[in-house]
CHARMM-style PDB file with segment names, atoms N, HN, CA, C and O in Angstrom:
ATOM      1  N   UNK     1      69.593 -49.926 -82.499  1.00  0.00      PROA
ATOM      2  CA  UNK     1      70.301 -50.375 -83.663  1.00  0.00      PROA
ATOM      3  C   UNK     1      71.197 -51.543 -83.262  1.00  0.00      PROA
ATOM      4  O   UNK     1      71.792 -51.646 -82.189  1.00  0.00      PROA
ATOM      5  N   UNK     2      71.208 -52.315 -84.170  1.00  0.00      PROA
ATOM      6  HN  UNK     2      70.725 -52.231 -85.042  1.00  0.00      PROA
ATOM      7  CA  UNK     2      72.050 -53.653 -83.755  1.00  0.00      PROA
ATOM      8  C   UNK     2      73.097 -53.155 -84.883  1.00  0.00      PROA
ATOM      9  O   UNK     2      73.105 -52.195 -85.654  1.00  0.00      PROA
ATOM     10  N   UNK     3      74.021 -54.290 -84.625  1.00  0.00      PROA
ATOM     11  HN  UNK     3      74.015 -55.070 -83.999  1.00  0.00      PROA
ATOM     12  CA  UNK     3      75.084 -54.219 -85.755  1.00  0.00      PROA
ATOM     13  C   UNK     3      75.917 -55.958 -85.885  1.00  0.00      PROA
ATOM     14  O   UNK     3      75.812 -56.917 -85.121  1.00  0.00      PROA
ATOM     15  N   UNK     4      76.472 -55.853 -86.777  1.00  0.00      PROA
ATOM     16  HN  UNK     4      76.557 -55.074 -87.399  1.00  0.00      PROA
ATOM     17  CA  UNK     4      77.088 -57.226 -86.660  1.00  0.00      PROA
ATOM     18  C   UNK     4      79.221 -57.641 -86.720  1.00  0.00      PROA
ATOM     19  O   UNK     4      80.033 -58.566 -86.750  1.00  0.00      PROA
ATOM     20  N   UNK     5      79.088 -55.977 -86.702  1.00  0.00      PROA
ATOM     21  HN  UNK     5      78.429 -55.225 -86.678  1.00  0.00      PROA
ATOM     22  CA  UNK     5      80.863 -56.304 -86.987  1.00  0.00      PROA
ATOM     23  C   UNK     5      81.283 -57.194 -85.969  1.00  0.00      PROA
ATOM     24  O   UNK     5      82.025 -57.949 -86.597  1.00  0.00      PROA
ATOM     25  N   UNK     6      81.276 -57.614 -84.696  1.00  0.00      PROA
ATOM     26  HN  UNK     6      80.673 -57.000 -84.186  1.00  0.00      PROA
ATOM     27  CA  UNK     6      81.679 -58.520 -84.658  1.00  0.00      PROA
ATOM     28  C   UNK     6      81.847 -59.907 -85.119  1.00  0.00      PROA
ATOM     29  O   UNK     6      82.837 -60.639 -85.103  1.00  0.00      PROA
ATOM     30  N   UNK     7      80.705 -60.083 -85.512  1.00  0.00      PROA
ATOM     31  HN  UNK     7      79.901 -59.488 -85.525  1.00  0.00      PROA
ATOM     32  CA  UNK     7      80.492 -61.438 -86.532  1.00  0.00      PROA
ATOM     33  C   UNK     7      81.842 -61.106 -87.975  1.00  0.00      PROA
ATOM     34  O   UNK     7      82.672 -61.968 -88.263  1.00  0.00      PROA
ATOM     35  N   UNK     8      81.790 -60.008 -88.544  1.00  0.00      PROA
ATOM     36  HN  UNK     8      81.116 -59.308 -88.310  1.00  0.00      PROA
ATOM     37  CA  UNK     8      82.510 -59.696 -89.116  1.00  0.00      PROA
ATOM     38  C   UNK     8      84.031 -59.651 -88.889  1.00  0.00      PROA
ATOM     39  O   UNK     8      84.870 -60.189 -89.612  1.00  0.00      PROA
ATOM     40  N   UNK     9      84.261 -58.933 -87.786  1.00  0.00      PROA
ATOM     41  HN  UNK     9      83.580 -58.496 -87.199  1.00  0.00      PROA
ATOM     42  CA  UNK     9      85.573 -59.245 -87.636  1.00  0.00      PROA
ATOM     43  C   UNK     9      86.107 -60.529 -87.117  1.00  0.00      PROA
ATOM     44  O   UNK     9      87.334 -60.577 -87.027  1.00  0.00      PROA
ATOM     45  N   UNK    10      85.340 -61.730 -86.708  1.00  0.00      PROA
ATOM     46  HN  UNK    10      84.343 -61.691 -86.781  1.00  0.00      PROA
ATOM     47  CA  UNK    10      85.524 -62.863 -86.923  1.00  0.00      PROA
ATOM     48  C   UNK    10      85.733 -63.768 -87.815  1.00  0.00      PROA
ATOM     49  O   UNK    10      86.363 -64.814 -87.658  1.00  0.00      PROA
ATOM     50  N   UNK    11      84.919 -63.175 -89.300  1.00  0.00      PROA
ATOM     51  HN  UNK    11      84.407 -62.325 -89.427  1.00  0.00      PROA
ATOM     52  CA  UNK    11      85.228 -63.768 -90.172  1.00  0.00      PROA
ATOM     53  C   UNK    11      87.084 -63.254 -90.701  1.00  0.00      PROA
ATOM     54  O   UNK    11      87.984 -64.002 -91.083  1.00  0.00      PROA
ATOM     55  N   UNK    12      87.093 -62.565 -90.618  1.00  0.00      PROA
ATOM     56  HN  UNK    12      86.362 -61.958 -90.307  1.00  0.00      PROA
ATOM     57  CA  UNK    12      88.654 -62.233 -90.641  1.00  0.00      PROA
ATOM     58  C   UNK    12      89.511 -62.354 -89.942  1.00  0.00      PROA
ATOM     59  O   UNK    12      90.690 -62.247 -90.279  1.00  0.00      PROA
ATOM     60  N   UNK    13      89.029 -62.653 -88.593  1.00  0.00      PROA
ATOM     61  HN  UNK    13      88.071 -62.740 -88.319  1.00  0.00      PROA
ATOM     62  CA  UNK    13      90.104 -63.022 -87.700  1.00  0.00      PROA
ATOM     63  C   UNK    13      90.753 -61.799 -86.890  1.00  0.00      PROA
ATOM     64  O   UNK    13      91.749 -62.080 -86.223  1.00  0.00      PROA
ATOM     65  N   UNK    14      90.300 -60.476 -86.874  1.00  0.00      PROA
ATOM     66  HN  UNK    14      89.491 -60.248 -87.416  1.00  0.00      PROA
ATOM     67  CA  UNK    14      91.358 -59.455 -86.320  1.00  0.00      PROA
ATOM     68  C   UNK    14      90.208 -59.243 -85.349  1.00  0.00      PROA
ATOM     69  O   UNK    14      89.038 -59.625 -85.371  1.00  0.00      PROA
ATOM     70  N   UNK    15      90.946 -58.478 -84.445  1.00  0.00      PROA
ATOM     71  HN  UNK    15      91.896 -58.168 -84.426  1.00  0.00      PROA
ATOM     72  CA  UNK    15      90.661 -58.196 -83.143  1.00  0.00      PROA
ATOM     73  C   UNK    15      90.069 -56.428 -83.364  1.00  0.00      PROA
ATOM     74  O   UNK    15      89.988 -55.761 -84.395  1.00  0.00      PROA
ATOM     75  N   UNK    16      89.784 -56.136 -82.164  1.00  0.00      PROA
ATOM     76  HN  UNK    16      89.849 -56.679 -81.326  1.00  0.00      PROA
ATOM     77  CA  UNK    16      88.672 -54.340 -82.133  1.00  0.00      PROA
ATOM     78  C   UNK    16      89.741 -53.637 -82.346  1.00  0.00      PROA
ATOM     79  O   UNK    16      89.816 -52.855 -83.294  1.00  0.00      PROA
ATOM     80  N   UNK    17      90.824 -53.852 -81.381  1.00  0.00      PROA
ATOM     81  HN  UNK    17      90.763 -54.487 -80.612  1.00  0.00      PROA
ATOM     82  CA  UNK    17      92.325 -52.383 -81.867  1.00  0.00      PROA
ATOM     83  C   UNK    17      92.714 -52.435 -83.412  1.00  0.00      PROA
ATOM     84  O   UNK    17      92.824 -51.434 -84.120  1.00  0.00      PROA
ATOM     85  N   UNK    18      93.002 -54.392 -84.035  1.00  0.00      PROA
ATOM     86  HN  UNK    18      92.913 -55.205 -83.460  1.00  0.00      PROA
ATOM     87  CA  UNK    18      92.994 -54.028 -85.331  1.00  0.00      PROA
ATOM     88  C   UNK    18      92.312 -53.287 -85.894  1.00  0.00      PROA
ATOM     89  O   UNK    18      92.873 -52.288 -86.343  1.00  0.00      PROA
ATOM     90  N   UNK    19      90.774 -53.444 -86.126  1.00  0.00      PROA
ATOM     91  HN  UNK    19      90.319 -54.256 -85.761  1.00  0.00      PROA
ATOM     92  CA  UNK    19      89.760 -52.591 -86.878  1.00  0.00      PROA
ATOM     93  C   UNK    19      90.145 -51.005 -86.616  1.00  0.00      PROA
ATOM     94  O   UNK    19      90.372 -50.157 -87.479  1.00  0.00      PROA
ATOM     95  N   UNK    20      90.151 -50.899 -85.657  1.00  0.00      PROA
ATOM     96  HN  UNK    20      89.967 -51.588 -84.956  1.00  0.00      PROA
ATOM     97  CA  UNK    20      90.028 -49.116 -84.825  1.00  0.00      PROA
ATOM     98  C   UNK    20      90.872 -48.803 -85.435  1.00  0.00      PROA
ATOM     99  O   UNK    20      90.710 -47.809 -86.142  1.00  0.00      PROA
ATOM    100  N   UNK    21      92.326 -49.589 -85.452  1.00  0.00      PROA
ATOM    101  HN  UNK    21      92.458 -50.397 -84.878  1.00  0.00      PROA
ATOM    102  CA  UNK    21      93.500 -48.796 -86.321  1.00  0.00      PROA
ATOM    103  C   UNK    21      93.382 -48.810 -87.420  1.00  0.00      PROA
ATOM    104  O   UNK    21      94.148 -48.023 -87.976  1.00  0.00      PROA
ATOM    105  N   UNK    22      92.337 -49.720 -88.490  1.00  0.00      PROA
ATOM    106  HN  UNK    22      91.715 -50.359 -88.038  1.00  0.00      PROA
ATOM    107  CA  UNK    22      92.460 -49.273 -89.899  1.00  0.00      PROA
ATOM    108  C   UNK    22      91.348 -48.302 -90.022  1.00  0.00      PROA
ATOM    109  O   UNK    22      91.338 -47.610 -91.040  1.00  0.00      PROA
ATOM    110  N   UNK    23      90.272 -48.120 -89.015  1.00  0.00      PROA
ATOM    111  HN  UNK    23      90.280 -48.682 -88.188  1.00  0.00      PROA
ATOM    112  CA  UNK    23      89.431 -47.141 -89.235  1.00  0.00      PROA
ATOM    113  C   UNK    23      89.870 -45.632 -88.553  1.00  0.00      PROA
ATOM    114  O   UNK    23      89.125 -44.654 -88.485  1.00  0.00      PROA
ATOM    115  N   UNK    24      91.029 -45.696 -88.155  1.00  0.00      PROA
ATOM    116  HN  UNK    24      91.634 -46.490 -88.210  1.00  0.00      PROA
ATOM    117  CA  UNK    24      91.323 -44.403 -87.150  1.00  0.00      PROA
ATOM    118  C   UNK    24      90.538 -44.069 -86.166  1.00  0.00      PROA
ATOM    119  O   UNK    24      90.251 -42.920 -85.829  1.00  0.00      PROA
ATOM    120  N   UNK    25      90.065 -45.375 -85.539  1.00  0.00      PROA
ATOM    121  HN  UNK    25      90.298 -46.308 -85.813  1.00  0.00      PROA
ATOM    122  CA  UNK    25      89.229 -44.591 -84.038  1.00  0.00      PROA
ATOM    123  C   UNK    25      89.948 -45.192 -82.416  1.00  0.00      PROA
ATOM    124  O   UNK    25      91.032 -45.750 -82.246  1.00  0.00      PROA
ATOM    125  N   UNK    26      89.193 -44.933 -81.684  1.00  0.00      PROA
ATOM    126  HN  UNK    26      88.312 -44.479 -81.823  1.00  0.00      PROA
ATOM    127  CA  UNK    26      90.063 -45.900 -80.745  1.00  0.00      PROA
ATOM    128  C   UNK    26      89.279 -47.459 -80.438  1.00  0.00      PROA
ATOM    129  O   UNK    26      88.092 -47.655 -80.699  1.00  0.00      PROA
ATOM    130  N   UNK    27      90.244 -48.543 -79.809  1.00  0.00      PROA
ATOM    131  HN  UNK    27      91.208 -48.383 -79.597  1.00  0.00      PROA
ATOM    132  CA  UNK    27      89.310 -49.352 -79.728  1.00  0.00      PROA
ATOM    133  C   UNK    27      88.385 -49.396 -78.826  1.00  0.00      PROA
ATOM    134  O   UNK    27      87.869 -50.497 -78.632  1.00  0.00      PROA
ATOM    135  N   UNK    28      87.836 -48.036 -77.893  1.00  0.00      PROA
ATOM    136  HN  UNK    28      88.255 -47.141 -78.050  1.00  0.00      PROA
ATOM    137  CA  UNK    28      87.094 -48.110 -77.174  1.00  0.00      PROA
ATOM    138  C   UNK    28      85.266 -47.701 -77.959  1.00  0.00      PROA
ATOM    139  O   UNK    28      84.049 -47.838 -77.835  1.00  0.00      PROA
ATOM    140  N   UNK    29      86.403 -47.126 -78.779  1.00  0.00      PROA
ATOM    141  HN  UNK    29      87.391 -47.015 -78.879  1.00  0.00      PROA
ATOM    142  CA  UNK    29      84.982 -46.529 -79.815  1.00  0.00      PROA
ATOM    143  C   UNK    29      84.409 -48.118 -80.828  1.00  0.00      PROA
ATOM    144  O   UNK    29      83.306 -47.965 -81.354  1.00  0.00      PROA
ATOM    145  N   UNK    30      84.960 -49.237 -81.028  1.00  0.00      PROA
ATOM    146  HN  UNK    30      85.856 -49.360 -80.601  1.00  0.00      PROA
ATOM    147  CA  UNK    30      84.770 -50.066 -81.725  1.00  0.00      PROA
ATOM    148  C   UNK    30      83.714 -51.249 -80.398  1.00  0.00      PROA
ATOM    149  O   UNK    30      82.553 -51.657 -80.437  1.00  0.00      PROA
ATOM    150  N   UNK    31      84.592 -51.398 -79.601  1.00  0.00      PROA
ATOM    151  HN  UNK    31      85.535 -51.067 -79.570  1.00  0.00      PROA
ATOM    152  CA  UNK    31      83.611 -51.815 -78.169  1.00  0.00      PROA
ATOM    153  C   UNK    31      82.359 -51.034 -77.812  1.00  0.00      PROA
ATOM    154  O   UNK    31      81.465 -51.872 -77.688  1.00  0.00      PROA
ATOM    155  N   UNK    32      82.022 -50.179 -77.655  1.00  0.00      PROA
ATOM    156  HN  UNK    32      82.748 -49.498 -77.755  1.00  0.00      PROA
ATOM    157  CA  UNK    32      80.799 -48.880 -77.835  1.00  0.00      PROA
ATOM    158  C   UNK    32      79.649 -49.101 -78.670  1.00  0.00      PROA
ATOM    159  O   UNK    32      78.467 -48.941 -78.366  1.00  0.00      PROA
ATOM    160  N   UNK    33      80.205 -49.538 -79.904  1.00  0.00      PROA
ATOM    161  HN  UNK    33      81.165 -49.667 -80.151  1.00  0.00      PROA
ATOM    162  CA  UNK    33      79.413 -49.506 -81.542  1.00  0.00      PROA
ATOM    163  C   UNK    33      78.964 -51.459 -81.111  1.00  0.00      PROA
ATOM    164  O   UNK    33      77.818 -51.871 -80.937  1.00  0.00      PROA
ATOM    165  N   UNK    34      80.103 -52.217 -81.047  1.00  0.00      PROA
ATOM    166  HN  UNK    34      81.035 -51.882 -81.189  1.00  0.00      PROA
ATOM    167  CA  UNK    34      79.776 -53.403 -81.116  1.00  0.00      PROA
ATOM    168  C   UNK    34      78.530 -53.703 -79.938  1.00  0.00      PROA
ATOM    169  O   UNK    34      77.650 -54.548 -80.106  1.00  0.00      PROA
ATOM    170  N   UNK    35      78.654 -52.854 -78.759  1.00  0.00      PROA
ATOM    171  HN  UNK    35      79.369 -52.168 -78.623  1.00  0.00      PROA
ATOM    172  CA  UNK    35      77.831 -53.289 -77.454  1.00  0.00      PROA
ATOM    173  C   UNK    35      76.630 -52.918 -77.544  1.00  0.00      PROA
ATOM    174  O   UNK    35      75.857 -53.404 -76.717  1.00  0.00      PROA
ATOM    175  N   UNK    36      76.040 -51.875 -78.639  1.00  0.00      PROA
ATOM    176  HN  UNK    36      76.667 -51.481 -79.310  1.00  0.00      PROA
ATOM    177  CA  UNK    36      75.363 -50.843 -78.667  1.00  0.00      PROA
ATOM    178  C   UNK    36      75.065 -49.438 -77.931  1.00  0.00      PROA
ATOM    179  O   UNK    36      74.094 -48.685 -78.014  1.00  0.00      PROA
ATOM    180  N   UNK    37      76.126 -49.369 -77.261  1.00  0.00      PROA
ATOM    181  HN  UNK    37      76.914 -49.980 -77.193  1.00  0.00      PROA
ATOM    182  CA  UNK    37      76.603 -47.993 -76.468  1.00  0.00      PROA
ATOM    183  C   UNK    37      76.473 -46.676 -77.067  1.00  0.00      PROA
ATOM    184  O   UNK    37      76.245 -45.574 -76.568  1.00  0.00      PROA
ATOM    185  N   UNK    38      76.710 -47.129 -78.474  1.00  0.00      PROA
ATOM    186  HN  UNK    38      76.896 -48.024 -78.879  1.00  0.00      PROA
ATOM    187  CA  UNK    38      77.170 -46.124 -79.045  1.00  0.00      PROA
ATOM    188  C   UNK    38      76.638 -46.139 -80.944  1.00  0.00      PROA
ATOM    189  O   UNK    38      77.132 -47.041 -81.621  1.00  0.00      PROA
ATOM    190  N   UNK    39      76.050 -45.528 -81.373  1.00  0.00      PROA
ATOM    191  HN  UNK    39      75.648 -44.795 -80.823  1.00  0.00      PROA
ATOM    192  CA  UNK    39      75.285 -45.301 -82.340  1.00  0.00      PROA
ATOM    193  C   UNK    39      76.652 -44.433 -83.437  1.00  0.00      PROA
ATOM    194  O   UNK    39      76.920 -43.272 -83.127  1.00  0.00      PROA
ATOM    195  N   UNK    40      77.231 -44.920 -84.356  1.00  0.00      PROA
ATOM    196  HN  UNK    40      77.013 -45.863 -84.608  1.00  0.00      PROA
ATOM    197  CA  UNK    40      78.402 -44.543 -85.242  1.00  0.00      PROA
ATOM    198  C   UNK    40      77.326 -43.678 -86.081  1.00  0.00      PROA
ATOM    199  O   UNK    40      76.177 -43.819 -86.499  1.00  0.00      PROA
ATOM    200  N   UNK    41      78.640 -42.421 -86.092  1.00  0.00      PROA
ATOM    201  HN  UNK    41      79.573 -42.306 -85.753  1.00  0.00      PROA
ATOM    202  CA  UNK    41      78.098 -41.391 -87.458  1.00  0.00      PROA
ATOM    203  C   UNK    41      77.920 -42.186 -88.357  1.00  0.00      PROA
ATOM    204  O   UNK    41      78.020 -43.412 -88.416  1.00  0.00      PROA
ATOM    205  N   UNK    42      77.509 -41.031 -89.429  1.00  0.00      PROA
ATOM    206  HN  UNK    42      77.428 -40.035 -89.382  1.00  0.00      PROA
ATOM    207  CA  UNK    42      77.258 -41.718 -90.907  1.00  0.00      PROA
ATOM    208  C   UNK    42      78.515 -42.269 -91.562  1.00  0.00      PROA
ATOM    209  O   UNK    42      78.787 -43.371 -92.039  1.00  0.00      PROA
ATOM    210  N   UNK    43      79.256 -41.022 -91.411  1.00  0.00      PROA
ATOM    211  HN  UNK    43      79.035 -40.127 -91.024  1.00  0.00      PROA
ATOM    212  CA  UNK    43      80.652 -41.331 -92.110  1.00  0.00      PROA
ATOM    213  C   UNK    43      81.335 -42.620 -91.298  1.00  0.00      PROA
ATOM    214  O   UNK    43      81.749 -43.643 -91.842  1.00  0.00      PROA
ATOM    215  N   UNK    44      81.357 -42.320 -89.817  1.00  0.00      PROA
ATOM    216  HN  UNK    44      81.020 -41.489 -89.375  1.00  0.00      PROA
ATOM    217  CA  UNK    44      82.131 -43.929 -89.689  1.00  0.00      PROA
ATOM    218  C   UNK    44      81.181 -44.835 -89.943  1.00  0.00      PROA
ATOM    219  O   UNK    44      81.933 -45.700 -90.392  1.00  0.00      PROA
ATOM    220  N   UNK    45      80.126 -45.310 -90.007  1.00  0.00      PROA
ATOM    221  HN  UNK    45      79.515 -44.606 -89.642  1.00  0.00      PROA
ATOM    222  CA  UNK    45      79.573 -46.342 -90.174  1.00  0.00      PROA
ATOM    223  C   UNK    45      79.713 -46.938 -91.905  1.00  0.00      PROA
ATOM    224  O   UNK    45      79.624 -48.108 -92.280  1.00  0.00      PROA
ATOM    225  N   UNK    46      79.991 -45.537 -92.862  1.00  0.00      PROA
ATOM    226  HN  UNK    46      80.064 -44.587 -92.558  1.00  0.00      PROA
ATOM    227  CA  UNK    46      80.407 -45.921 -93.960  1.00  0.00      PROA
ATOM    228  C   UNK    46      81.868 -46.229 -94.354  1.00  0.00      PROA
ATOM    229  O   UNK    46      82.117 -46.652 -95.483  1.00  0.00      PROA
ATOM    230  N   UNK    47      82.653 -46.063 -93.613  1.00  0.00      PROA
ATOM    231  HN  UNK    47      82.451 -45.719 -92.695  1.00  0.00      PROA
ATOM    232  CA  UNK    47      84.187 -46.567 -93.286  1.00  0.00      PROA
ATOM    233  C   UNK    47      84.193 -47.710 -92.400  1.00  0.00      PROA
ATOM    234  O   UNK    47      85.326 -48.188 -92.452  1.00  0.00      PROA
ATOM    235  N   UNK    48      83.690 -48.166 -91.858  1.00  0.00      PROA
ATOM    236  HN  UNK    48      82.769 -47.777 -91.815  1.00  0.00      PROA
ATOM    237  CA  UNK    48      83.412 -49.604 -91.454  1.00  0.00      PROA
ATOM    238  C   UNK    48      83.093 -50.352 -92.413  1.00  0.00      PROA
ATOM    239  O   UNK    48      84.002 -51.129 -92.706  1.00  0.00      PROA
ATOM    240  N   UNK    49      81.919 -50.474 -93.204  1.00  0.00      PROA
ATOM    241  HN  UNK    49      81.181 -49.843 -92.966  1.00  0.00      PROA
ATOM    242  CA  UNK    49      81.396 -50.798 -94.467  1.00  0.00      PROA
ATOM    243  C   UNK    49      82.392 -51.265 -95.410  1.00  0.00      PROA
ATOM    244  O   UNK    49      82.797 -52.322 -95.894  1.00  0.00      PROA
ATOM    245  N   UNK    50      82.655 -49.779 -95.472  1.00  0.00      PROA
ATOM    246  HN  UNK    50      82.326 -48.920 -95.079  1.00  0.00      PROA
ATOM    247  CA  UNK    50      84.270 -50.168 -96.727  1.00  0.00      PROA
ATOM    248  C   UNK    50      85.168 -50.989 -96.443  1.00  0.00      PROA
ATOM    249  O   UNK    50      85.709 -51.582 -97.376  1.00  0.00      PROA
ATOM    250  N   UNK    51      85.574 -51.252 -95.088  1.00  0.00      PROA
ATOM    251  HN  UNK    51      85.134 -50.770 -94.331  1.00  0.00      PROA
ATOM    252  CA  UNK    51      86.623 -51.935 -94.358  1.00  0.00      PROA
ATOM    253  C   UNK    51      86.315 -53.239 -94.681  1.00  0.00      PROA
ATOM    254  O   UNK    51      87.171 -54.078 -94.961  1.00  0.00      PROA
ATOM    255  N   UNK    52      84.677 -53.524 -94.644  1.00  0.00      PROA
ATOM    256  HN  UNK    52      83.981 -52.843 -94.416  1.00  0.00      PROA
ATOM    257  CA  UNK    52      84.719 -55.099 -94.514  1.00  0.00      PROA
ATOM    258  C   UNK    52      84.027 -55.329 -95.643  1.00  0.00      PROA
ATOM    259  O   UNK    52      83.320 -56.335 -95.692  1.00  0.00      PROA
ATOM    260  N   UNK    53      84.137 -54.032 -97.268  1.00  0.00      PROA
ATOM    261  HN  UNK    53      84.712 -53.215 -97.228  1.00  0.00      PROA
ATOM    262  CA  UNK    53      83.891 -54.720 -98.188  1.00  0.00      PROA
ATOM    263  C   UNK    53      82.596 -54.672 -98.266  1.00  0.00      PROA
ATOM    264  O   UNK    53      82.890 -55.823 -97.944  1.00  0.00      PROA
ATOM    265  N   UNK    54      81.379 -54.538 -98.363  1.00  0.00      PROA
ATOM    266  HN  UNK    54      81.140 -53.603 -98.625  1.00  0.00      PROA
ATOM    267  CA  UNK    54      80.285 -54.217 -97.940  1.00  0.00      PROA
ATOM    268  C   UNK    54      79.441 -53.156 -97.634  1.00  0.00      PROA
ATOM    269  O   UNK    54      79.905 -52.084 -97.245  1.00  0.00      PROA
ATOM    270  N   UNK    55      77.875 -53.407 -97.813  1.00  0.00      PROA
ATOM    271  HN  UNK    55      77.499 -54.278 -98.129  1.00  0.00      PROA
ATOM    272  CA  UNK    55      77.425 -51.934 -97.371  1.00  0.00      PROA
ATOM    273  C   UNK    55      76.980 -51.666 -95.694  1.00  0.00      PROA
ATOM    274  O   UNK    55      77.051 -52.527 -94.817  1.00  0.00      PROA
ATOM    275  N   UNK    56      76.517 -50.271 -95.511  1.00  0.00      PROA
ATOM    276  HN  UNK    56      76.460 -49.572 -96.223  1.00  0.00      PROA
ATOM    277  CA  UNK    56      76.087 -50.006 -94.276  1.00  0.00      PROA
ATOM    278  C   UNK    56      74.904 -51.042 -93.959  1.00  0.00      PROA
ATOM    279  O   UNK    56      75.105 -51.830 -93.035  1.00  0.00      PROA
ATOM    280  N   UNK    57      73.779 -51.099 -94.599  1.00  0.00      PROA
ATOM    281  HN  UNK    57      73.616 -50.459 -95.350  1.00  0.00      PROA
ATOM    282  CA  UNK    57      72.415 -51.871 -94.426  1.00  0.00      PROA
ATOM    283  C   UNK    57      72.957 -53.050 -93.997  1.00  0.00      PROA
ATOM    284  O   UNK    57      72.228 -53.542 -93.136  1.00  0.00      PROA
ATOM    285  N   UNK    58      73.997 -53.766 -94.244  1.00  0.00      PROA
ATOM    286  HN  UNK    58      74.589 -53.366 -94.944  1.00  0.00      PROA
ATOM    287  CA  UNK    58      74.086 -55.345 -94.217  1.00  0.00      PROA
ATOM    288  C   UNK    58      75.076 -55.655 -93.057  1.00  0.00      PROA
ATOM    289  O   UNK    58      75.289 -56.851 -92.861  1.00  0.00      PROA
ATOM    290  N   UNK    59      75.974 -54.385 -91.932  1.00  0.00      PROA
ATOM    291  HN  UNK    59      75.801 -53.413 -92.092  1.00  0.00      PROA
ATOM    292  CA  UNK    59      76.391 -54.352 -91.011  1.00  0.00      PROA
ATOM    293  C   UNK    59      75.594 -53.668 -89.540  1.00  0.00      PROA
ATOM    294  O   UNK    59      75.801 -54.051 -88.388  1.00  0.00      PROA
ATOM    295  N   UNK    60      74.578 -52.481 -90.005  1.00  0.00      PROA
ATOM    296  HN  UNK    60      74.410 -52.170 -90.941  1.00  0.00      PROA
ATOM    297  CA  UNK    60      73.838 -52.212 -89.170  1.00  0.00      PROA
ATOM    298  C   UNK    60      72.283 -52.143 -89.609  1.00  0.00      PROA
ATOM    299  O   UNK    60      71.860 -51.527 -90.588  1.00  0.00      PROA
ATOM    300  N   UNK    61      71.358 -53.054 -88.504  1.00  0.00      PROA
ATOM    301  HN  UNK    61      71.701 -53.554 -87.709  1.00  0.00      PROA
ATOM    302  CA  UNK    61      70.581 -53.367 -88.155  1.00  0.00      PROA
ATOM    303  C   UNK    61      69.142 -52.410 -87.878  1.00  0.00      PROA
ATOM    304  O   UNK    61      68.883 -52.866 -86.764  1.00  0.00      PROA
ATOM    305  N   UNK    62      68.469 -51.794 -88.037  1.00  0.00      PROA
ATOM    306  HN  UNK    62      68.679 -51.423 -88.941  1.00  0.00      PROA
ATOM    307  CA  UNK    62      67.571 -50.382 -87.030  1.00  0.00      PROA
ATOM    308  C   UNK    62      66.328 -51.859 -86.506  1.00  0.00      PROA
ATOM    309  O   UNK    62      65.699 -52.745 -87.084  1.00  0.00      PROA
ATOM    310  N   UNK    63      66.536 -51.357 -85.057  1.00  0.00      PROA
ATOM    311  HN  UNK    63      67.046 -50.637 -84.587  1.00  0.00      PROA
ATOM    312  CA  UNK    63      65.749 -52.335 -84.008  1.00  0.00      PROA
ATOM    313  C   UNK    63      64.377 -51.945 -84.709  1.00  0.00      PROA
ATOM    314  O   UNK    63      64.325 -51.122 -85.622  1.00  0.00      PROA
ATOM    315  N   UNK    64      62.968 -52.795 -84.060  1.00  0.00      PROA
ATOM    316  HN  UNK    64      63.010 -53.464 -83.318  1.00  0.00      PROA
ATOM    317  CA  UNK    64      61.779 -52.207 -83.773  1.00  0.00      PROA
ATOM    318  C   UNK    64      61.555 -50.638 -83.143  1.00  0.00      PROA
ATOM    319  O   UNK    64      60.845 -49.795 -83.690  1.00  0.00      PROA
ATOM    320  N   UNK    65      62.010 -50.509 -82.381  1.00  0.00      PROA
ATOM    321  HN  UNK    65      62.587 -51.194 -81.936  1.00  0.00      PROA
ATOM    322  CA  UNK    65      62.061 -49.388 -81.266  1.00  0.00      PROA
ATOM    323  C   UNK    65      62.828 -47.862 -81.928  1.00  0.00      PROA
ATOM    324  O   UNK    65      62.799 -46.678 -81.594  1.00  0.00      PROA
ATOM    325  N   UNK    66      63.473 -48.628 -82.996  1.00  0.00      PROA
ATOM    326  HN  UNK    66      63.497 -49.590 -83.267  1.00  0.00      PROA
ATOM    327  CA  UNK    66      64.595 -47.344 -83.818  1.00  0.00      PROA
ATOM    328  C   UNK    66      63.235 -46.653 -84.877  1.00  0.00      PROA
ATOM    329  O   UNK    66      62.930 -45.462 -84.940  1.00  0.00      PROA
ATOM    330  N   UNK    67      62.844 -47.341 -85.331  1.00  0.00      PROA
ATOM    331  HN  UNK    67      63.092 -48.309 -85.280  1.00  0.00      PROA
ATOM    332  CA  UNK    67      61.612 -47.239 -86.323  1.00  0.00      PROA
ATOM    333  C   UNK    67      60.059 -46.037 -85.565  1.00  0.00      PROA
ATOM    334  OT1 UNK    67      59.035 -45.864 -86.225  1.00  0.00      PROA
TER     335      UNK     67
END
């Protein structure tokens, strides 16, 4: 799975601890998700979404290989 919040949180300008703190996670968990380390539940991946205004489909990606 790819994802694009970083592109996202660029367009806004805040940094991974910002995000983590409006999503309540840590920013190690936002580094994880961005690197692909780490595959976000449903629910956070839909609180990310909300954060940047937007849906899940248009922040995360499913590779060839996810399929």
């Amino acid at each position: 799975m790819t994802n694009s919040i970083r592109v996202e949180r660029a367009k806004l300008n805040i940094t991974q601890a910002e995000l983590a703190k409006k999503i309540k996670v840590s920013r190690q968990t936002i580094h994880s998700i961005e690197t692909g380390k780490y595959t976000p539940s449903t629910v956070l991946a839909l609180k990310i979404a909300k954060f940047f205004k937007t849906t899940p489909e248009s922040i995360f990606q499913l590779d060839e290989s996810d399929e």
